[in-house]
C-alpha positions in Angstrom: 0.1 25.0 -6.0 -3.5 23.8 -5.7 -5.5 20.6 -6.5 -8.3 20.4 -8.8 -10.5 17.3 -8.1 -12.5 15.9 -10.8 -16.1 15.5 -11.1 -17.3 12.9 -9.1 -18.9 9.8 -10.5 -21.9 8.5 -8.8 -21.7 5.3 -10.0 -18.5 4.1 -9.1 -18.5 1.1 -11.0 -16.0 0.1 -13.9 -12.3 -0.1 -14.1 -12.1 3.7 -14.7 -9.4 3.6 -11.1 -9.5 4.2 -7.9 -10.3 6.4 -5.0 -9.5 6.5 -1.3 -12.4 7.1 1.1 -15.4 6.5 -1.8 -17.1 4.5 0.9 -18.1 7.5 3.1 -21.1 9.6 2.9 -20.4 13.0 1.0 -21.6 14.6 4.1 -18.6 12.7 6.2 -16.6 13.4 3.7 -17.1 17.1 3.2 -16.4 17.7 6.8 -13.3 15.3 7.0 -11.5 17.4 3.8 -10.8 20.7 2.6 -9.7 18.5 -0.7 -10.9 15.2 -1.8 -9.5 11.8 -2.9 -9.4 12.5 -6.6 -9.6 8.9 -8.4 -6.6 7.9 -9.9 -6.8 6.0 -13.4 -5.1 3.3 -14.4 -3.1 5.1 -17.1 -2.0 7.6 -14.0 1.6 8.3 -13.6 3.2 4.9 -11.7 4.1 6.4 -8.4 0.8 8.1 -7.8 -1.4 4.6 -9.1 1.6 3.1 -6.4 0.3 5.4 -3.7 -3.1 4.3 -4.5 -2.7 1.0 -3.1 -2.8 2.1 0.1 -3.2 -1.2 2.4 -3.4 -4.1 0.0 -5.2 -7.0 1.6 -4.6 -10.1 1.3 -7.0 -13.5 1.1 -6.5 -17.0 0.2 -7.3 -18.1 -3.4 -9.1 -21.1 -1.5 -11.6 -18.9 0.5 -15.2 -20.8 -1.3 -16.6 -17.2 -1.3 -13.7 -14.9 -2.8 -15.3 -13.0 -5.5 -18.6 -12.3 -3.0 -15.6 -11.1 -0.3 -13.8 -8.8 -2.8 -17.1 -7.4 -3.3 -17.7 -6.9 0.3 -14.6 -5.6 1.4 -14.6 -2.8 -1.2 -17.8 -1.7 0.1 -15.9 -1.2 2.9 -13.3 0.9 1.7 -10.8 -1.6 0.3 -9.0 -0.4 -2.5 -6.4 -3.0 -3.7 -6.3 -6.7 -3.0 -4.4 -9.7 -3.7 -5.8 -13.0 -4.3 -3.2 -15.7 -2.5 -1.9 -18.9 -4.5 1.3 -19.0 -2.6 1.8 -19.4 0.7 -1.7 -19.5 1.8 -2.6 -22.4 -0.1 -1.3 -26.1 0.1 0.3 -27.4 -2.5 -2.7 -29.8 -3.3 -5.5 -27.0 -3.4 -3.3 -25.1 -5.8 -5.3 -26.1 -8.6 -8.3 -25.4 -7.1 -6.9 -22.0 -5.9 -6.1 -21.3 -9.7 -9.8 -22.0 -11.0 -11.3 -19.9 -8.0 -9.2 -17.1 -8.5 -9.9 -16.9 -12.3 -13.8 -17.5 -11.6 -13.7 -14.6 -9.1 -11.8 -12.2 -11.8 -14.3 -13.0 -14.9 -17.2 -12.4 -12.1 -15.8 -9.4 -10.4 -15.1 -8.0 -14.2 -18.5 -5.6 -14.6 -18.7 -4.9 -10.9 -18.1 -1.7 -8.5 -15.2 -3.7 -7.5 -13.5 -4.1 -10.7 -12.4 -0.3 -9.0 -10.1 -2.0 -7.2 -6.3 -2.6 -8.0 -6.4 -6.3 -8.0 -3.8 -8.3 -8.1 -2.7 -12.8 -7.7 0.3 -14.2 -5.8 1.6 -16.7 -8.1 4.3 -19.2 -7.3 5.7 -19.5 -11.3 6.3 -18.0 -14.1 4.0 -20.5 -15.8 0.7 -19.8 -13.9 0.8 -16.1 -14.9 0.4 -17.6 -18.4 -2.2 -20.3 -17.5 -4.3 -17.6 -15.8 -4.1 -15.0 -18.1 -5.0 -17.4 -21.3 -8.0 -18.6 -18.9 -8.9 -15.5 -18.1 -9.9 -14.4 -22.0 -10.3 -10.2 -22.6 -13.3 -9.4 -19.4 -11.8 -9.7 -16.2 -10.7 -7.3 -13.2 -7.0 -8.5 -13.1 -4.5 -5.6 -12.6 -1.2 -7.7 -12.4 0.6 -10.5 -10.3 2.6 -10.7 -6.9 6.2 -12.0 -7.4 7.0 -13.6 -3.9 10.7 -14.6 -2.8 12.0 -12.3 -5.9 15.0 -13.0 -7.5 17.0 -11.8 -10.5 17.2 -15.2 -13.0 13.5 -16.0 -12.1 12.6 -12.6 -11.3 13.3 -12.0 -15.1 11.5 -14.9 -16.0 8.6 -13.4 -14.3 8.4 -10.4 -15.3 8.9 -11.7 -18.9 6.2 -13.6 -18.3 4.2 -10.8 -17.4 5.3 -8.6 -20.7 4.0 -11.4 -22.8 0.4 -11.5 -20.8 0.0 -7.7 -21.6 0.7 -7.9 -24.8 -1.4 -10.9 -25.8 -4.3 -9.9 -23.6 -3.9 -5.9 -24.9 -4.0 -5.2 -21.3 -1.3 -3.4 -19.0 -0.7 -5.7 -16.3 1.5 -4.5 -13.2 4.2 -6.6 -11.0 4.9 -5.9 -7.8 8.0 -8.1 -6.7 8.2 -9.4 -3.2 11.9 -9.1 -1.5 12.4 -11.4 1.0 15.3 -13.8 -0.3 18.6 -15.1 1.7 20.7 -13.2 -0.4 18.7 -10.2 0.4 19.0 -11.0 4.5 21.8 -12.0 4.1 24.6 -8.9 4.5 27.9 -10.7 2.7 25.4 -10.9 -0.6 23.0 -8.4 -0.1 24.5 -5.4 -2.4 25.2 -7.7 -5.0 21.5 -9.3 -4.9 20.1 -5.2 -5.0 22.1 -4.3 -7.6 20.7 -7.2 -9.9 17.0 -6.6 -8.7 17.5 -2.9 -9.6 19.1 -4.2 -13.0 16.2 -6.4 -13.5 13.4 -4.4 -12.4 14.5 -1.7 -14.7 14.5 -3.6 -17.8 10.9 -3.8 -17.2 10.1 -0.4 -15.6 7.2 0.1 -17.4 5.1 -3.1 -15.7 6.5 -2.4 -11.8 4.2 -0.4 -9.8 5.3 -1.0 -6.5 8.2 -3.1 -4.4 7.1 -5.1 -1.5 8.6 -6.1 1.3 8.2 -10.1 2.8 9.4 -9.1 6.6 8.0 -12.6 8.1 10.2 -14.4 5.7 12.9 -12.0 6.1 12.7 -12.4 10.3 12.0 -16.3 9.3 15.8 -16.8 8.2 17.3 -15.5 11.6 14.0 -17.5 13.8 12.8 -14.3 14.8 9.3 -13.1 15.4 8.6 -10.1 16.3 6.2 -9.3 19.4 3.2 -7.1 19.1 4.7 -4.7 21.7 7.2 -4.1 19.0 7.7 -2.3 15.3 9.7 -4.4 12.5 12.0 -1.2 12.9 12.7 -2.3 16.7 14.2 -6.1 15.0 17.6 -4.7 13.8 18.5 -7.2 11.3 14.9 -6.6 9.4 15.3 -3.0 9.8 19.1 -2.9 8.0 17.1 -5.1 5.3 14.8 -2.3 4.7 17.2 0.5 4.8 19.2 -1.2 2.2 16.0 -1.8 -0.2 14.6 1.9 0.2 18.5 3.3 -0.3 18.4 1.0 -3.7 15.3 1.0 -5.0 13.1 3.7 -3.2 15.2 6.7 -4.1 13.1 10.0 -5.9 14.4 9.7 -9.0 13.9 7.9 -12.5 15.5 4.7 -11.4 13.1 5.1 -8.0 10.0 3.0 -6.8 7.5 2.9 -4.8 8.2 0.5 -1.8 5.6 -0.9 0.4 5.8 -1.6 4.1 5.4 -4.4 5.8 2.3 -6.8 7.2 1.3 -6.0 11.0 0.6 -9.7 11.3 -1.8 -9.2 15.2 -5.4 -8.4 15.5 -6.6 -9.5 18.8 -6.1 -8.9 23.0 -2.8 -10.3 24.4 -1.2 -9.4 28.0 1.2 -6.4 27.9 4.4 -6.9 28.5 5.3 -2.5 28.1 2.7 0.3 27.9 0.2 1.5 25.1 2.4 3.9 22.6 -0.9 6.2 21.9 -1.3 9.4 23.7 -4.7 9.5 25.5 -4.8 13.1 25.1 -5.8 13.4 21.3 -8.3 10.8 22.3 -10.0 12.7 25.6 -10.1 16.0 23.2 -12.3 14.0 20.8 -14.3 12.4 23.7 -13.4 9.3 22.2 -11.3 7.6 25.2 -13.1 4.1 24.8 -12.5 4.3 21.2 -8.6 4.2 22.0 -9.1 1.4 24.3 -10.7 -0.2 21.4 -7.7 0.1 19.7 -5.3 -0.6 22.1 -7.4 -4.1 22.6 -6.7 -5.0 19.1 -3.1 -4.2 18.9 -3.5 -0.7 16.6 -1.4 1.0 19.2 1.0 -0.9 17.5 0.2 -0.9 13.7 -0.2 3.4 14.3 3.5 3.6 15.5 4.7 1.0 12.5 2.8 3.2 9.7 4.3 6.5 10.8 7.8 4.7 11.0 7.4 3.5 7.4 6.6 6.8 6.8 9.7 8.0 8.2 11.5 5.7 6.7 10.4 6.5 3.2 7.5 3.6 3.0 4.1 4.3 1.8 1.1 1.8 1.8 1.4 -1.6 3.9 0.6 -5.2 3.4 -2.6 -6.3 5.3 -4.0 -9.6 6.7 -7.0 -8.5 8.0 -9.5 -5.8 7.0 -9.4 -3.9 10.9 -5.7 -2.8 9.7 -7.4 -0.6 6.5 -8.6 2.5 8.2 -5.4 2.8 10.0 -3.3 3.0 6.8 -5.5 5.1 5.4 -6.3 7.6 7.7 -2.6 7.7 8.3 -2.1 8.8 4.8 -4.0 11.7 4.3 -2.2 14.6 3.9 -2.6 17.1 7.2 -4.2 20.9 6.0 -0.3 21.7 7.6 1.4 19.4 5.5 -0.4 20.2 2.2 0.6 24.2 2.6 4.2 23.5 3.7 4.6 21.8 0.3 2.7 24.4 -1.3 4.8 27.1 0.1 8.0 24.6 -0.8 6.8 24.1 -4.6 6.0 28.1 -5.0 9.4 28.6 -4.8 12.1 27.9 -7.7 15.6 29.5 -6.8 16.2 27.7 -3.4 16.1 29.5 0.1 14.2 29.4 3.7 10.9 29.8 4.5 9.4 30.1 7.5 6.4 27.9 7.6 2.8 29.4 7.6 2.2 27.5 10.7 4.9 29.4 12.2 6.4 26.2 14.3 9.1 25.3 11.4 11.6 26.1 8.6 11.1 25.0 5.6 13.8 24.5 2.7 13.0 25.0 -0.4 15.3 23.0 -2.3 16.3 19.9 0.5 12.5 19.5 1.0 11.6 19.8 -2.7 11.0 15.6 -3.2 9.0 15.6 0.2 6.5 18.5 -1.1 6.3 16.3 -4.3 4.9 13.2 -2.9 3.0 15.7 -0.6 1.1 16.5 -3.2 0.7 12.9 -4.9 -0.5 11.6 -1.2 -3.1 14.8 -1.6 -4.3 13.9 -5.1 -4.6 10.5 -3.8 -5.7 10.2 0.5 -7.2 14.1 0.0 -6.0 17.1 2.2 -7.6 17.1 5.9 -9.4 20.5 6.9 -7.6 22.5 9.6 -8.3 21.0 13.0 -8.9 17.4 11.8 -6.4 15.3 12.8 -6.2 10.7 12.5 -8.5 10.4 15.5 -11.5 12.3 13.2 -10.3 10.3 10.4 -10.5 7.0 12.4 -13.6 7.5 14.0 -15.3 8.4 11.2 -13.7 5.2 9.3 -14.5 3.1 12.4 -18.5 4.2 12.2 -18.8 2.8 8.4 
């Protein structure tokens, strides 16, 4: 199984969707992949558009400057954002949060970054109304941010939501936050799934992704967890997340997409345990300062939190600062080793092993049929890596932009 790309456009500009990596020069790019980022439209099918997300940032609906910074940022490779009216804004600039936001959307409407998959973080039903009706038919708004999701106003919502699309004619998305008590909280937490899953299927059609609210969810037991460590090492947040991908993250029609969660440090601190990235990829690069670099920022940690979200069945990540993009990113292109294992996987209909063409692994056809699948929508969306290029070439070349 192969991938065509389509035709690139030069242009970039419009809401025609999105694409991974459109910020580096075609001559970067051409040696980084064997395949490229296709764009993905808006109209694609939900879980690949979900993939597209890749790390969503975050900024503050008060930020004087926002429609000039979502410009900026997806010059830098940014491909989905969320404009903050929740908890990054008092309750007395919530107004003015509301009008900035809705300024920045008309503005942005016409520009390269109306590319993006943007997105508000409302606190009510009522504002997705208010800012929708404000917002008339030429804006770059993809769809709303349900924090603290719940099932009686989680329906109220996403109701809400239903009745923007269809009086705007435009499909706007929901991505539900979980991070309530009776999610934490294990005597009501299967209960509490079960209704979400209820709920989020009656409107199937406007979720694109689920996100996960680990601060809030480490909030309820006064926990915060240390920059030496991975939300995975925090026990009680890491049951919470099993028990969200086991409900909601499963590959089939009742499935989403679920999002990991924000690496909340960027900046030196003193160690308490040892760097977790190898020097050795880094030496064979010549590129040992550049690890130091990211060690000194706290990436060591963010790398070893994507691949467990990988593991773990997570794609994409929450962001609070625009250092943590390449990192996603270049963690979520698909290796020239992974891309033919799923080939090799999806060549095959009637079940069976294969040895892989790599020669270091088995691979079963029918056990590892869902993997190959999003193999290949993380291919059509992050591209396919040329043989020999591995995160460090990826980074680098990300970290020179």
């Amino acid at each position: 199984m192969t991938i065509t790309a389509p035709a690139d456009d030069a242009t970039g500009l419009g809401r025609h969707g999105v694409r991974q990596f459109h910020h580096l020069d075609a001559a970067v790019a051409n040696n980084l992949f064997c395949i490229k980022p296709e764009y993905i439209p808006l109209d694609a099918p939900r879980d690949r558009l979900a993939l597209a997300l890749g790390a969503t940032l975050y900024i503050p609906g008060t930020r004087p400057d926002l429609a000039d910074t979502i410009a900026r940022r997806h010059a830098e490779g940014v491909t989905s954002m969320v404009i903050d009216l929740e908890d990054a804004v008092a309750d007395e600039d919530e107004r003015t949060a509301i009008d900035s936001a809705v300024a920045a959307l008309r503005s942005l409407a016409h520009s390269a970054a109306a590319s993006m998959l943007l997105f508000v973080r409302t606190r009510r039903a009522e504002q997705i109304i208010s800012i929708t009706t404000q917002l008339g038919s030429e804006h770059a708004l993809n769809g709303f941010v349900l924090p603290k999701f719940g099932t009686a106003a989680g329906h109220d919502d996403l109701a809400a939501i239903a009745e923007a699309s269809s009086a705007t004619s435009t499909h706007l998305f929901a991505m539900p936050v979980l991070e309530s008590r009776e999610l934490v909280h294990r005597e009501t937490r299967d209960e509490h799934l079960a209704h979400v899953a209820s709920t989020l299927a009656d409107f199937r059609e406007h979720i694109l992704a689920v996100r996960l609210g680990a601060t809030d969810i480490c909030g309820l037991f006064g926990i915060r967890r240390d920059r030496d460590l991975t939300i995975y090492d925090v026990r009680v947040a890491a049951d919470v997340i099993a028990d969200v991908v086991n409900y909601l993250g499963r590959c089939e029609d009742s499935g989403h997409v679920v999002t990991g969660p924000v690496w909340e440090y960027f900046a030196d601190h003193e160690r308490l345990f040892r760097p977790t990235l190898r020097q050795t990829p880094f030496r064979e690069h010549d590129a040992v300062m550049f690890r130091q670099q990211l060690v000194s920022r706290d990436m060591d940690g963010l790398l070893r939190e994507i691949a467990l979200d990988r593991a773990n069945g997570i794609h994409g990540k929450t962001v609070i600062h625009p250092a943590h993009v390449a990192p996603v990113h270049a963690l979520s292109a698909v290796t020239h080793e992974e891309y033919h294992d799923a080939c090799d996987i999806l060549a095959g209909e009637t079940g069976g092993v294969r040895a892989s063409s790599y020669g270091n692994k088995m691979n079963e056809l029918k056990p590892h049929r869902n993997w190959a699948r999003r193999v290949m929508d993380r291919a059509a969306v992050f591209g396919v890596t040329r043989q020999g290029i591995d995160f460090v070439d990826l980074l680098t070349a990300l970290a020179d932009r």
